[in-house]
N, C-alpha and C positions, 0 to 999 in steps of 0.2 A: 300537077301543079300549074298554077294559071302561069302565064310571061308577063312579067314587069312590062308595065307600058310606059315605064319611064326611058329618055337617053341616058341618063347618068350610072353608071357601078354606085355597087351599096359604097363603096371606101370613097369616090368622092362626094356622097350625100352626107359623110358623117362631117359635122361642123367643128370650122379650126380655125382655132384662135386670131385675131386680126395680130399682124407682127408691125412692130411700127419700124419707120422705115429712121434708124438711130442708127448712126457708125462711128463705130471707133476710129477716129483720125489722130494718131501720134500728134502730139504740139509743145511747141518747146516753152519752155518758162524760165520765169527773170525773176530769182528770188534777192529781197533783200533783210540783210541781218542787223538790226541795229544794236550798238552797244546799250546793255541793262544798265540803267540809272536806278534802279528800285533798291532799298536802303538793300544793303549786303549781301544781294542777288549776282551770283561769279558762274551763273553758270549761261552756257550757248547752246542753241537747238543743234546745232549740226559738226562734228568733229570735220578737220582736214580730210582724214582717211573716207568721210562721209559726201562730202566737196567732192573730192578725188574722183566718188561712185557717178554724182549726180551730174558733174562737169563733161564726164565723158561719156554721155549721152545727149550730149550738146545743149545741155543748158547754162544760163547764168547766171552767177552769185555774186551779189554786192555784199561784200561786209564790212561795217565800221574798223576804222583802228582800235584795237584794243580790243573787242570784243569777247576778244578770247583770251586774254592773259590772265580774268581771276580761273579760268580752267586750265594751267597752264597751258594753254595753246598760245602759240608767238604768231604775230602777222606774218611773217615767213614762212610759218608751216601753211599757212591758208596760199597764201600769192604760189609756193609751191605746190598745193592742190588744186591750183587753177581760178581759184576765188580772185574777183577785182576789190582789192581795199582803196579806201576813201576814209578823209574823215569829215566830211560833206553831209551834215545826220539827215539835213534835208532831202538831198539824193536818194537815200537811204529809206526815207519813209514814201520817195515818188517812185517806188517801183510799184508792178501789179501785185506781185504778193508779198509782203512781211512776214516774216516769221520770227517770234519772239518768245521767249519763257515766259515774264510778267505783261499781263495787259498792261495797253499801253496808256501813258498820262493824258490829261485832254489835252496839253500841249503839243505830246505828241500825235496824237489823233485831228490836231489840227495842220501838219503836216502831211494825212496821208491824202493819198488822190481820190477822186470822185473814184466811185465803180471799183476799188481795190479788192483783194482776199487778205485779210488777216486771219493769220493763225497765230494760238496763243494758248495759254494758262486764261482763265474766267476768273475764277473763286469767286463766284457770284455774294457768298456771305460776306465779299468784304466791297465789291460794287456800288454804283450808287445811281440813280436814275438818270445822274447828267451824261453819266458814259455812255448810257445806251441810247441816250437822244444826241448824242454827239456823233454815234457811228450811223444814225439814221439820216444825217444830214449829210453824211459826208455817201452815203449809199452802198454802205461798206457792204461786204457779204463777208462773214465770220464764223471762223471755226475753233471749237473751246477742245482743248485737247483732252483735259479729263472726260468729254464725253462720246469720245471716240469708239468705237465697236470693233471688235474682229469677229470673225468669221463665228466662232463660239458663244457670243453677243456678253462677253468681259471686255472690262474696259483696258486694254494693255497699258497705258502710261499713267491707270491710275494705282494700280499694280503694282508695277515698276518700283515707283517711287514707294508704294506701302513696301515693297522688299526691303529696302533702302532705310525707310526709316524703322521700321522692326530689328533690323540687325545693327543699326547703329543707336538703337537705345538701350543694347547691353553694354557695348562699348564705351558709349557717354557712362551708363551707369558705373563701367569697370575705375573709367580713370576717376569720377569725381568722389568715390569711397578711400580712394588713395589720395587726391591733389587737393580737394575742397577743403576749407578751412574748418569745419568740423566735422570728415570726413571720420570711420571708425579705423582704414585703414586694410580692412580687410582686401585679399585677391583674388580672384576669381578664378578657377584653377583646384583639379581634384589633385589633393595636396595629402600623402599618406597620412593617415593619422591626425587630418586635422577637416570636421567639420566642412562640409562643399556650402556655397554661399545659396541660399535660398529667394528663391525669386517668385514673385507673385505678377501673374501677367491678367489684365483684366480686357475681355475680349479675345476672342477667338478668329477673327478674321483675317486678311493676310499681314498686315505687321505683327497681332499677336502670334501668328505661326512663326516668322520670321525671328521675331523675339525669341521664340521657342528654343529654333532651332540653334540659335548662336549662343543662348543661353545654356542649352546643354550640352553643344560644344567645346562649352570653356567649363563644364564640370560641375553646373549649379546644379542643384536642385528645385524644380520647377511646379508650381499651381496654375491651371489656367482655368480662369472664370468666363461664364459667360451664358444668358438665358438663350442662346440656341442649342439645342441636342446636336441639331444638324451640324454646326458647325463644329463643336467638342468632335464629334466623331469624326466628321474632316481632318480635322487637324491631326488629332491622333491614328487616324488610318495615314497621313502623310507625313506624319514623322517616325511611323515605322513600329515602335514600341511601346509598353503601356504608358501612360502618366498621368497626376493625379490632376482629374479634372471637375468642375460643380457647376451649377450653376449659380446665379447668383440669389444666394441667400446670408442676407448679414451676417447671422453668428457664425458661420463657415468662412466667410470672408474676414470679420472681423479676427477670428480666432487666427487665419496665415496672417494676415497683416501684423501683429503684434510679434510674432516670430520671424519675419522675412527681413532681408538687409537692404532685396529693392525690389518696388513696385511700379510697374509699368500701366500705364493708363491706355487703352488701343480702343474703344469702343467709341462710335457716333451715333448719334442720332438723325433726325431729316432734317430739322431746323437747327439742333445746337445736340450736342453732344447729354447725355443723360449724366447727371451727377451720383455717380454710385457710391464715394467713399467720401465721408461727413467729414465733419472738422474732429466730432469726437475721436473717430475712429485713427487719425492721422496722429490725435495728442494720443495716443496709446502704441505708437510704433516706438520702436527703436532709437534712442540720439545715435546720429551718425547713418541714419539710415536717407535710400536715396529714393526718389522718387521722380519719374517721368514721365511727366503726360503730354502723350504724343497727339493726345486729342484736342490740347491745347489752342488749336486753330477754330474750333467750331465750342468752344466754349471751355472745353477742359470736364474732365469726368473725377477729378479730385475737386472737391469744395473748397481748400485751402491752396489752389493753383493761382500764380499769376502769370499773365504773357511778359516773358524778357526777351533778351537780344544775345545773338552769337559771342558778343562785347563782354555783356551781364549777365552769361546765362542762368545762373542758381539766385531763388534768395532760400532763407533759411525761418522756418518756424517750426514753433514746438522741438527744436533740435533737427528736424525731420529736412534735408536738403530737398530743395524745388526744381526742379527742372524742366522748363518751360520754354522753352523756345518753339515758335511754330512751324518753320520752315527748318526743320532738322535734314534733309537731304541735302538744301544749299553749304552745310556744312562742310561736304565733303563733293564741290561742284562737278570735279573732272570726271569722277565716278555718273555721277549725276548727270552730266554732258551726254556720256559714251551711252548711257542709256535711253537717255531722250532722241539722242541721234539717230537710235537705230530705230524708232519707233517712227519718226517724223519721216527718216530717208526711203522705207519703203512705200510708206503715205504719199511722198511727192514723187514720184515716181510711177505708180498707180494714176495718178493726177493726170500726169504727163502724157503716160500711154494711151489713155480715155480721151484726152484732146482737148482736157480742162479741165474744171474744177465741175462745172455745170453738166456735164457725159460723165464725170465720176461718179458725181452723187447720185447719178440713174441707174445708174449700175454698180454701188455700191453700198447698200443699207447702212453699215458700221457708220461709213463716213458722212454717210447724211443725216445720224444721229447726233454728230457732232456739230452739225449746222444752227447756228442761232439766229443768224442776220441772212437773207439774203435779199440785196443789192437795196441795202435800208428798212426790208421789212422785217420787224421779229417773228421767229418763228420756233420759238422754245414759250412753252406753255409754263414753265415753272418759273421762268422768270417774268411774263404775264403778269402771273400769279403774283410773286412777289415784290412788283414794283406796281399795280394797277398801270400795267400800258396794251393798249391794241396788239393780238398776236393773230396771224394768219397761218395755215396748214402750210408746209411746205409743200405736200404733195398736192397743192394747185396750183403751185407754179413751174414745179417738176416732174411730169408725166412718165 
């Protein structure tokens, strides 16, 4: 065999990859919490017990007074987790980062600083162009939490919250068949000898499982519709047991709808929710029967839905009870709090450890999916899309 006339070994001829020269330097953060002004909105990104975690890694929290009483959380339990209160809302919007439930108003957006992180709640369907030319001017860099990633590439707080709202539309459904004014009275509850309450769920994805499951908890009997196979056999490989499921085809639909006491509406669409269940089909249910469409927010998937309020929740046609409120989690906030908290408090914390928000996002995909704004420029394609405004690649400005 000839000798290599080269100086180099085969192992350092083989070619490796350039490393860039990026380090993780711990860095401390100065979050601030503003009290929610958005009509009926009680709930807070970060519990005391959450404070308590973050604090004692030497960071700091500004939180408004009150912020936390519609969660019952007292300004006491915060100042005792180490949080600084003020009622100063100014202060509060001049810190580096904001964290908030509801995006914030253009008044409030006019109190935040140049160069800021806001994190929040988007619900871009309900957005409107000036917000996003108000965080461009102001050079916001923004992070929407429902578009947040974990390691599995699901979104955890949009999840959450669908758990949340899936199990609290049996229980809206449980009391308003007994409390509503032309409720039929019936209870929810396998009761010997007497008929289990039948439920119609349309949608099969995590509120309709959640539905599912609280629904046959309390002793119903259960239908779940929905045009994915996939997801029918999800859901019923994770509830364990058989149940009766279809897809959606009218006369199958129509035929549970006319027997069922409540029907849950769980389905969206990409722009607005698909309208599965007619007006016919509604005048052919039950008086006294309940109806809840949790999809209510992106358009409602009952044709005879209106949006009401926590105040107003039901109206009432064809006999048939409406249930329609869009933000059904802020319902039940503190539950809604402890949830959001744990989801945000390992997010700033990862933040933290990276050395910013900007070494986070390079080294964390989930959280750079989450990124819409940064430092004034859009960089979410689908809101692009649905506003006609200039968007640029994140990954040219985050290598």
């Amino acid at each position: 065999m000839a000798k290599s006339l080269t100086p180099f070994t085969a192992s350092q001829l083989i070619p490796k990859e350039e490393t860039l020269e990026i380090q993780k330097t711990k860095g401390d953060l100065y979050i601030g919490i503003p009290k929610e002004i958005y009509f009926q909105e009680k709930r807070i990104c970060l519990t005391p017990d959450a404070v308590s975690a973050i604090v004692a890694q030497g960071h700091k929290i500004l939180i408004e007074n009150g912020a936390g009483e519609g969660a019952s959380y007292s300004d006491k339990a915060y100042a005792d987790a180490g949080a600084i209160l003020t009622r100063d809302t100014k202060k509060i919007f001049s810190c580096p980062i904001i964290l908030k439930v509801e995006p914030p108003t253009l008044d409030e957006i006019k109190m935040i600083q140049q160069k800021s992180v806001l994190i929040s709640a988007l619900q871009l369907k309900t957005r409107e162009k000036s917000y996003f030319e108000a965080l461009s001017k102001k050079k916001v860099t923004a992070l929407a939490f429902e578009f947040l990633q974990d390691e599995n590439g699901a979104f955890p707080a949009v999840r959450s919250l669908s758990e949340l709202a899936g199990t609290a539309s049996v229980l809206i459904a449980a009391e308003l068949m007994v409390n509503a004014k032309e409720g039929n009275g019936l209870m929810f509850g396998n009761i010997s000898g007497v008929p289990p309450i039948e439920v119609v769920i349309i949608g099969a994805g995590t509120v309709g499982e959640f539905a599912a499951r609280s629904a046959l908890g309390l002793g119903a009997s259960i239908k779940v519709f929905d045009n994915s196979i996939t997801k029918l056999r999800c859901l019923q490989a994770n509830i364990g047991h058989p149940i009766y499921t279809s897809t959606i085809q009218p006369k199958n639909l129509l035929k549970a709808l006319k027997r069922c006491d409540v029907a849950i509406g769980a389905i969206r669409g990409k722009n607005r929710s698909p309208v599965i269940v007619s007006k016919t089909m509604v005048e052919n249910m039950k008086k006294g029967a309940v109806v809840i469409d949790v999809s209510i927010d992106m358009g409602g998937c009952f044709e005879t839905s209106e949006m009401t309020s926590h105040d107003n929740p039901i109206v009432i046609k064809n006999g048939v009870i409406h249930y329609g409120v869009p933000n059904i989690p802020a319902r039940y906030p503190k539950t809604a709090s402890i949830s959001i908290s744990n989801i945000f408090t390992s997010y700033l914390i990862d933040i933290a450890e990276a050395g910013g928000l900007e070494n986070a996002i390079r080294f964390d995909n989930g959280l750079k999916n989450g990124l819409y704004f940064y430092r004034g420029i859009l960089t979410n394609k689908s809101i692009s899309d649905w506003f006609d405004m200039p968007y640029s690649d994140i990954n040219l400005f985050i290598l």
